[in-house]
C-alpha positions in Angstrom: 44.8 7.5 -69.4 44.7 7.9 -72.9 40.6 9.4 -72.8 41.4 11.5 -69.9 44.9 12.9 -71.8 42.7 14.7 -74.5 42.6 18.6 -74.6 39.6 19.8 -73.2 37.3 22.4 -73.6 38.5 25.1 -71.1 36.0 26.5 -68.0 33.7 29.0 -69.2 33.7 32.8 -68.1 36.4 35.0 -66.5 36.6 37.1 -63.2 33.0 38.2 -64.3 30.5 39.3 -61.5 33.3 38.6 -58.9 35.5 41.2 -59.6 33.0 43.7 -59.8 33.2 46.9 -57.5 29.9 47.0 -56.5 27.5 44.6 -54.8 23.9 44.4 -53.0 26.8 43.7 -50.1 29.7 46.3 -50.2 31.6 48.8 -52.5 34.6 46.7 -52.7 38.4 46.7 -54.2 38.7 45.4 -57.7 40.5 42.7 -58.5 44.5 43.4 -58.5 47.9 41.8 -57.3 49.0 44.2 -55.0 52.6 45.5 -55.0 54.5 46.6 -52.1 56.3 50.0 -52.9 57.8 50.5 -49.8 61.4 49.3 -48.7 61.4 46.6 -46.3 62.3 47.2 -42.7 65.2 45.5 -42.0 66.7 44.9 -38.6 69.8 42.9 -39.4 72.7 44.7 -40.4 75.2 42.8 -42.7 76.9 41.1 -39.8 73.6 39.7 -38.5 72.6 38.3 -41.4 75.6 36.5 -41.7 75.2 35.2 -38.3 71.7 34.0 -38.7 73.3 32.3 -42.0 75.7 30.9 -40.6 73.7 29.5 -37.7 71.4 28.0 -40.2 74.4 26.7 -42.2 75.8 25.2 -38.7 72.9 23.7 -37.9 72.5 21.5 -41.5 76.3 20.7 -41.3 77.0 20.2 -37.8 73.7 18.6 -36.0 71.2 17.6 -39.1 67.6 17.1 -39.9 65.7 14.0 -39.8 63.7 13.1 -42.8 61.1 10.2 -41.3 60.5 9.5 -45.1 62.3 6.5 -47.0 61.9 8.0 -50.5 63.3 11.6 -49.4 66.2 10.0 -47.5 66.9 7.8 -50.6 67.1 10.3 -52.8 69.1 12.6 -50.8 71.8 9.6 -50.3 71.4 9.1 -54.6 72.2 12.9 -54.9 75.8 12.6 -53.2 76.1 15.6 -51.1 75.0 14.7 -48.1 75.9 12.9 -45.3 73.2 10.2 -44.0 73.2 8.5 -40.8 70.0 6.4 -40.0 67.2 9.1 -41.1 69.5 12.0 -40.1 70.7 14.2 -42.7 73.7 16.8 -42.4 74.2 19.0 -45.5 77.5 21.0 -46.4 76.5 25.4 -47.1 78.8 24.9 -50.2 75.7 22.2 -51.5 72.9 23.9 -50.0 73.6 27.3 -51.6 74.4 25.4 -54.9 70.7 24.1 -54.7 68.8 26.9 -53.8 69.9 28.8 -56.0 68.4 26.6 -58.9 65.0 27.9 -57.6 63.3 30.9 -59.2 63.3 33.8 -57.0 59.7 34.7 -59.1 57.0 32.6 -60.7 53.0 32.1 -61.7 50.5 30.2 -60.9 47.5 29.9 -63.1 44.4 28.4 -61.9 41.3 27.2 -63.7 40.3 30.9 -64.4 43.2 32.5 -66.4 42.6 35.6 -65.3 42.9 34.7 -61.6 46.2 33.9 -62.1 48.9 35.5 -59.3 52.7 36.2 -59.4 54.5 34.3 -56.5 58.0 37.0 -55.7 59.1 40.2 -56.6 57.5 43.0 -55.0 54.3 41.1 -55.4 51.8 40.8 -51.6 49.3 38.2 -52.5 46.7 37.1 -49.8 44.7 34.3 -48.8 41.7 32.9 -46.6 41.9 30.9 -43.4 43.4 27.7 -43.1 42.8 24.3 -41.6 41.1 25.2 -38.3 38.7 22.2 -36.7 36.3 25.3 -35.2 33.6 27.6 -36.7 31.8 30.5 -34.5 29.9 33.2 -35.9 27.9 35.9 -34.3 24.5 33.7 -34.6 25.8 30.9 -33.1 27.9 32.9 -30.4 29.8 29.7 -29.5 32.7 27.4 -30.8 31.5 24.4 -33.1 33.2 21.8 -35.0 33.5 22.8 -38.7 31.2 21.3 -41.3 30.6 20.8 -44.7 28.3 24.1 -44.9 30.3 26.3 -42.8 33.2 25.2 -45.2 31.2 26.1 -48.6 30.1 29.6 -46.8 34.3 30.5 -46.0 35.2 29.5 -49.7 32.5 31.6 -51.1 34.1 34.9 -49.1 37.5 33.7 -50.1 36.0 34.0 -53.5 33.8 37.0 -53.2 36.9 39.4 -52.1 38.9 40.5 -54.9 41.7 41.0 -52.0 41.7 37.5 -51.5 44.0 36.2 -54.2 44.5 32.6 -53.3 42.6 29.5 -51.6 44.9 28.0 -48.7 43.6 25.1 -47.9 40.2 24.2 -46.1 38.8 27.2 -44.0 37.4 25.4 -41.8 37.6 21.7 -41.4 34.3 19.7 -42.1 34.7 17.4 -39.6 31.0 15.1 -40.0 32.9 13.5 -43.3 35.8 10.8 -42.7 39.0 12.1 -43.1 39.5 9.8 -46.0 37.5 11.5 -48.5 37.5 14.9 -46.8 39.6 15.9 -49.7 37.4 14.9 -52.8 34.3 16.7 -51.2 36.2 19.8 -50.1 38.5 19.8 -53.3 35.3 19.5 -55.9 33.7 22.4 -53.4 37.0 24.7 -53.7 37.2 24.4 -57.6 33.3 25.2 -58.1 33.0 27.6 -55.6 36.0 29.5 -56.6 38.5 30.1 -59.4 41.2 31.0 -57.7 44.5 29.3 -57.2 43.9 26.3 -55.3 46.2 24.5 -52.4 46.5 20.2 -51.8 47.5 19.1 -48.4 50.7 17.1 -48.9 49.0 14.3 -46.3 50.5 11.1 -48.0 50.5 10.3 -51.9 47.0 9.8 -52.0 45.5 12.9 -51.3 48.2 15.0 -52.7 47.6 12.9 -56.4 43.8 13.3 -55.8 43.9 17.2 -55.9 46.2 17.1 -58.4 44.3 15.2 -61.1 40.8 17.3 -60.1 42.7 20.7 -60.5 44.3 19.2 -64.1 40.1 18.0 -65.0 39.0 21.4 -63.7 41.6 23.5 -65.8 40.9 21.6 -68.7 44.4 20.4 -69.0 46.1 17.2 -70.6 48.6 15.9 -68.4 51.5 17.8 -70.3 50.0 20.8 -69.9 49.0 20.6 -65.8 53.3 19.6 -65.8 54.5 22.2 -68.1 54.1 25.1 -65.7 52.5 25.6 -61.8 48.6 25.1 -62.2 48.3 24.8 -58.0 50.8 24.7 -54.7 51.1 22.7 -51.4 52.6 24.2 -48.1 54.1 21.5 -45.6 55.4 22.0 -42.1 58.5 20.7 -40.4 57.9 18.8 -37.4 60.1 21.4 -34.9 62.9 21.2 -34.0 64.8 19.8 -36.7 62.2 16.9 -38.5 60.8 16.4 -41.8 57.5 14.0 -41.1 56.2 11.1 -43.6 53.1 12.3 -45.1 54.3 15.7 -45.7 57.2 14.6 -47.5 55.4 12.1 -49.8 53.0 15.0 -51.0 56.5 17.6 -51.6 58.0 14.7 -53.4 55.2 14.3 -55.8 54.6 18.0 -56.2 58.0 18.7 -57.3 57.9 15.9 -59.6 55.4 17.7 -61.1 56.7 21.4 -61.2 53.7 22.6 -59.4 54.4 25.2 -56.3 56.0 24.4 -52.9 56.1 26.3 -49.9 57.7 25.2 -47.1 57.0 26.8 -43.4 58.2 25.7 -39.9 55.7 26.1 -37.0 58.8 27.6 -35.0 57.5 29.0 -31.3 60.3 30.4 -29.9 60.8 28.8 -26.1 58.9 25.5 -27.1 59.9 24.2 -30.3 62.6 27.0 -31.0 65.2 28.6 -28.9 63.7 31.2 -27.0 65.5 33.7 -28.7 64.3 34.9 -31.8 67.4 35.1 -33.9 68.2 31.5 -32.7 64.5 30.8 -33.9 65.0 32.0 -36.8 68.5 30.2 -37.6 66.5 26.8 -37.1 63.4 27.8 -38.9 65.6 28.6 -42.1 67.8 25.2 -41.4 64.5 23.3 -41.6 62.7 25.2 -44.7 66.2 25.3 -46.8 66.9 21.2 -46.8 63.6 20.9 -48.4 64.0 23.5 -50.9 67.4 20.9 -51.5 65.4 17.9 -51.9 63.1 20.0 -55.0 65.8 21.0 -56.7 67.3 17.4 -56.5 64.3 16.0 -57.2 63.3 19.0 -59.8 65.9 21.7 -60.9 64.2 24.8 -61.3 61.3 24.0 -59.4 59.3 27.0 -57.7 59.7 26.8 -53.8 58.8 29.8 -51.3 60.5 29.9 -47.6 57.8 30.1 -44.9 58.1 31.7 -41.6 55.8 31.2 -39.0 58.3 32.5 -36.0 56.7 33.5 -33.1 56.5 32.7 -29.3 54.7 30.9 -26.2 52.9 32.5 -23.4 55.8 31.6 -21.3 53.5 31.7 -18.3 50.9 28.5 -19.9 52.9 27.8 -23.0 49.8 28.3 -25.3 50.9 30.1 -29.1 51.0 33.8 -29.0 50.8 35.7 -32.5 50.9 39.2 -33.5 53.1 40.3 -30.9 57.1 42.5 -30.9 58.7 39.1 -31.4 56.4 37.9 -33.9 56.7 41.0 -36.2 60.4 41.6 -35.3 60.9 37.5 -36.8 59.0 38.1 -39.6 60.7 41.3 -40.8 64.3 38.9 -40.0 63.2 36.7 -42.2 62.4 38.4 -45.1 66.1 39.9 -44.9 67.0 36.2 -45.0 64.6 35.1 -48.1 66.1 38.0 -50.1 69.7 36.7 -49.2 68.7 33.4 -50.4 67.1 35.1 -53.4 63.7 33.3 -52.5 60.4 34.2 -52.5 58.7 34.4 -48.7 55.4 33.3 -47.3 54.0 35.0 -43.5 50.6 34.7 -42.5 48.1 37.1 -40.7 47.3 35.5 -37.0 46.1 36.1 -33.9 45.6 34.2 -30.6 42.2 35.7 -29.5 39.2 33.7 -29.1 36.4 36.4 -30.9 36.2 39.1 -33.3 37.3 41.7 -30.8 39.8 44.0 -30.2 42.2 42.1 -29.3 41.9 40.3 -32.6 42.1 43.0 -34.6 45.1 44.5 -33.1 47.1 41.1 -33.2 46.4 40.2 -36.9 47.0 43.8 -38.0 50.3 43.7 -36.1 51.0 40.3 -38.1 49.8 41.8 -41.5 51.7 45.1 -41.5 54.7 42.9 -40.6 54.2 40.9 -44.0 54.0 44.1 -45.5 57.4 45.0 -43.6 59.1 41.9 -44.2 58.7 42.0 -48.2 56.4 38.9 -48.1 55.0 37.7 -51.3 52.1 35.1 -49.6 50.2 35.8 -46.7 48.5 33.0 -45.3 45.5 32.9 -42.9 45.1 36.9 -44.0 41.7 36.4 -43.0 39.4 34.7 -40.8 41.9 33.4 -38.3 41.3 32.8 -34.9 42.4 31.2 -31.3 45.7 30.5 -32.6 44.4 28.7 -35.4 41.6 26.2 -34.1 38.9 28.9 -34.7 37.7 30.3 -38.1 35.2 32.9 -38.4 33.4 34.5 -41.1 33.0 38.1 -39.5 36.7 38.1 -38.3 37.3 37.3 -42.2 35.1 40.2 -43.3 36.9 42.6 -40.9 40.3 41.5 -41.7 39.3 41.7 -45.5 38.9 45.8 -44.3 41.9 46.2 -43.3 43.6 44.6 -46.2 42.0 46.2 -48.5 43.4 49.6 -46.4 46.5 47.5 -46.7 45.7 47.8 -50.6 45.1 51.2 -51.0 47.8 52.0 -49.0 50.2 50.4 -51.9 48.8 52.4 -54.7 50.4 55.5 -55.9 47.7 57.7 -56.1 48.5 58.2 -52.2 52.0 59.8 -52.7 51.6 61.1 -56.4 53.4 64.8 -56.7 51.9 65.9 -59.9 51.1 69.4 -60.7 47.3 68.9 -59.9 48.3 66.6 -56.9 50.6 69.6 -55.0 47.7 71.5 -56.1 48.8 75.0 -55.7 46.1 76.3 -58.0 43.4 74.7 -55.4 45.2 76.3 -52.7 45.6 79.8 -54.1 42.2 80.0 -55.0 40.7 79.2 -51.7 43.5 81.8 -50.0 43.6 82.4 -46.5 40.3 82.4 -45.2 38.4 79.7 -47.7 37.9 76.2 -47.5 38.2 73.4 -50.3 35.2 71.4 -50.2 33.4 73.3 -52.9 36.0 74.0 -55.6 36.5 72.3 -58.6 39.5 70.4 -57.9 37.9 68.8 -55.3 34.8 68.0 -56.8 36.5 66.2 -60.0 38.5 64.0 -57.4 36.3 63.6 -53.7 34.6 60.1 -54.9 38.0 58.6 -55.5 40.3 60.6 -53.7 40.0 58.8 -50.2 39.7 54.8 -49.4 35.7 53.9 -48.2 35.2 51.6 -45.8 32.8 49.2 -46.3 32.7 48.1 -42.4 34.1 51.0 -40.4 31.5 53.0 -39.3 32.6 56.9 -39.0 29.8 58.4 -37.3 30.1 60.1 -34.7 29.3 58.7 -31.6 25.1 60.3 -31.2 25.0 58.9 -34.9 26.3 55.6 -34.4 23.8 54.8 -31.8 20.7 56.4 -33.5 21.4 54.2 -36.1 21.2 51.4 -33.7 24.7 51.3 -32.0 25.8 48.1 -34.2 29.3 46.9 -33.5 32.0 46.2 -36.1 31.3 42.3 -35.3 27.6 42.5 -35.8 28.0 45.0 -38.6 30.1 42.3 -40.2 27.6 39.3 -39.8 25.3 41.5 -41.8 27.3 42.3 -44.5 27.9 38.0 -44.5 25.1 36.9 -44.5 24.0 39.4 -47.8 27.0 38.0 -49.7 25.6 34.6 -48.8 22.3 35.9 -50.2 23.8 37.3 -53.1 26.8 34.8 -54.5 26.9 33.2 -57.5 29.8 30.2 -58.4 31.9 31.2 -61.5 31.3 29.4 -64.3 32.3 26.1 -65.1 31.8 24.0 -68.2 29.1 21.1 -67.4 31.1 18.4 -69.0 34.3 19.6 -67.0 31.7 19.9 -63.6 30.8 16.4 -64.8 34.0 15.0 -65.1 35.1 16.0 -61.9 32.0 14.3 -59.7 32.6 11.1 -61.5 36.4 11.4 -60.0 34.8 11.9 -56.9 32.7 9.4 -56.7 34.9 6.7 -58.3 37.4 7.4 -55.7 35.5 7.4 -52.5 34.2 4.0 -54.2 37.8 3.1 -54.4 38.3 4.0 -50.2 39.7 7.4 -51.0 42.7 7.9 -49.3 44.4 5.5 -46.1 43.7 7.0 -42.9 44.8 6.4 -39.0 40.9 6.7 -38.4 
């Protein structure tokens, strides 16, 4: 402990060639955190969100949640303000609300990279890559396969490419050829070398979740008291719905708050099947599940950094398979943001869909999803690109075509789209053209037509002779394209060697060790 305790010599470089506008690939967004100007729609009025509260508050005090884990249970019996039976756990509002409100409603994460470092809260929209699916398609294959090592590397170097992207959930794609119990040192050492950004552990027992933490501390540079002294990475864990907190999930939150590092907490509420099938009822139980385990950090931690997830939607009531992007999923989104700004927390959505291809139907869901994270007020958007069939799909032209319409998203944001200077009402422009002119050639347009509009680098706005001239390419296939030039073109940020080093020989002393227990 003592050798590996000593300062190190920090990772070379900054944002460097990846936050550079142009490529060989695309004219893309710089590097930026986002904030979201407008004021968030807000369906509740004041007596609705007291009812939602109170439902939440009912349903901690009056029915409880089971915590499967012996260490969480033991030291929510230590803390003395709750009431345990077996692994059931009932909370009183006056407690709760005294906990939560330890937690900052806004803090930082700083990864490897300094300058990559993001702002969790506030008016802040942050997004991030795919997460976790077990299938990979893309337009060359044109079928579903099971996720492997490669098609992993190939997701985590879009979700560093895009400057819009501004976090690494966790794996994009699961590489399913290597044993889940050193799936996490291989995709953890890809993850930190392939990108700079902040980086996610999956809390999956102690093992893993101390794993990732010790190979984001030795790719930082850090000591130990410096990985502790402030949020260096984040996990996310999911209730088991209704009403349970699992093992594993627990053991990794546990250790993470320990440590001060970033906790988000999201239950995988679908209204009818794991939720009321009313949303405000979904929603009540979805905040009664996320809010004991922001109790348990600030037991465990006061002042720790927690985020309430939402990821409220409903079932096809007609097969029961997860439907995303749709009235009810916006509509529980928006509800809880209200909720996470009563609580004074920040609030973590994700962009989804339940189709099976890049297609329309994709698009429409995810946007649907995405514009209500921007409606809700949400600070983290999950699975913002790449997602597909509910999850169990990633894809690296869906990813490029969601990254469009974030950036859009982006631009959207900035001011220069509602400024009301003098030269943006313009009247001198206008008077000079008069009645019977037109404005493309006079001088206030030519000092402002390369900047004045957002360029896409995917849409294609040729009309409809040009478009198929030019070979009538699809948005899909126009997006393969532009992925496989970015995998022509990419470059890993740089690392220190001895740092690169250091990490392998963590790798490969713990898979000599057995890595981490599995059920395999």
């Amino acid at each position: 402990m003592a050798e590996t305790n000593k300062p190190r010599r920090r990772s070379g470089g900054r944002a460097g060639a990846a936050t550079r506008r142009g490529s060989a690939a695309i004219e893309q967004s710089p590097w930026r955190l986002p904030e979201n100007i407008d004021r968030p729609t807000e369906p509740l009025n004041e007596d609705g969100i007291q009812a939602i509260h109170n439902g939440a508050m009912r349903i901690l005090e009056e029915i409880g949640i089971a915590f499967l884990n012996p260490e969480a249970l033991e030291i929510l019996r230590k803390c003395g303000g709750c009431d345990i039976d077996g692994d059931i756990v009932k909370m009183g509002r006056e407690f709760v609300m005294e906990k939560i409100a330890l937690a900052p409603s806004q803090f930082d994460i700083t990864p490897r990279n300094p300058d990559r470092k993001i702002t969790i809260g506030g008016n802040k929209i942050l997004f991030g890559n795919v997460s976790s699916p077990p299938n990979y398609w893309d337009m060359s294959l044109g079928k579903k396969v099971p996720g492997t090592r490669k098609t992993c590397q190939d997701l985590l170097k879009l979700t560093q490419y895009f400057n819009c992207i501004h976090f690494a959930g966790g794996y994009p794609v699961e590489p399913v050829e290597i044993h889940p119990s050193v799936r996490h040192l291989d995709v953890l050492f890809d993850k930190l070398t392939i990108t700079d950004k902040v980086m996610h552990a999956y809390s999956l027992g102690k093992e893993r979740v101390e794993d990732v933490m010790e190979m984001v501390r030795i790719a930082g540079g850090h000591t130990h008291e410096e990985f502790d002294a402030q949020p260096r990475m984040y996990t996310n864990i999911n209730s088991t719905s209704p009403l349970k907190h699992d093992f594993p999930m627990m053991d990794g939150w546990i250790r993470m708050a320990k440590r001060g590092q970033g906790l988000v907490v999201t239950p995988f509420t679908l209204a009818g099947a794991m939720a009321p099938v009313t949303m405000s009822g979904a929603v009540a139980q979805s905040l009664a599940e996320a809010l004991c385990a922001v109790v348990l950090a600030q037991i465990i931690n006061p002042g720790c950094p927690c985020v309430i997830g939402t990821f409220t939607s409903n079932v096809d009531m007609k097969s029961g398979a997860p439907a995303f992007g749709t009235p009810e999923y916006m509509r529980a989104t928006q509800m809880t943001g209200q909720m996470a700004r009563f609580y004074d927390l920040p609030m973590r959505s994700s962009g989804v869909c339940a189709a099976n291809v890049p297609d329309g139907q994709a698009m429409w869901e995810t946007s649907n999803s995405l514009w209500a994270s921007v409606q809700s007020g949400t600070n983290m958007v999950y699975h913002a690109a790449g997602w597909l069939e509910g999850g169990l799909i990633a894809s690296p032209e869906k990813f490029i075509m969601d990254c469009e319409v974030i950036q859009q998203i982006q631009r959207y944001m900035e001011p220069a789209t509602f400024a009301t200077t003098p030269d943006d009402i313009a009247l001198d422009a206008i008077k000079s053209v008069g009645n019977d002119g037109h404005f493309f050639g006079i001088q206030h347009t030519q000092d402002r037509y390369t900047t004045a509009f957002y360029q896409p680098f995917l849409s294609d706005w040729k009309n409809y002779e040009g478009w198929e001239a030019a070979g009538a390419v699809w948005t899909p296939e126009r997006a393969h394209t532009i992925f496989l030039q970015i995998m022509e073109e990419f470059e890993e940020p740089p690392m220190d060697i001895a740092i690169r080093d250091e990490l392998a020989d963590f790798v490969a002393r713990r898979k000599s060790e057995g890595g981490a227990p599995t059920d395999f």
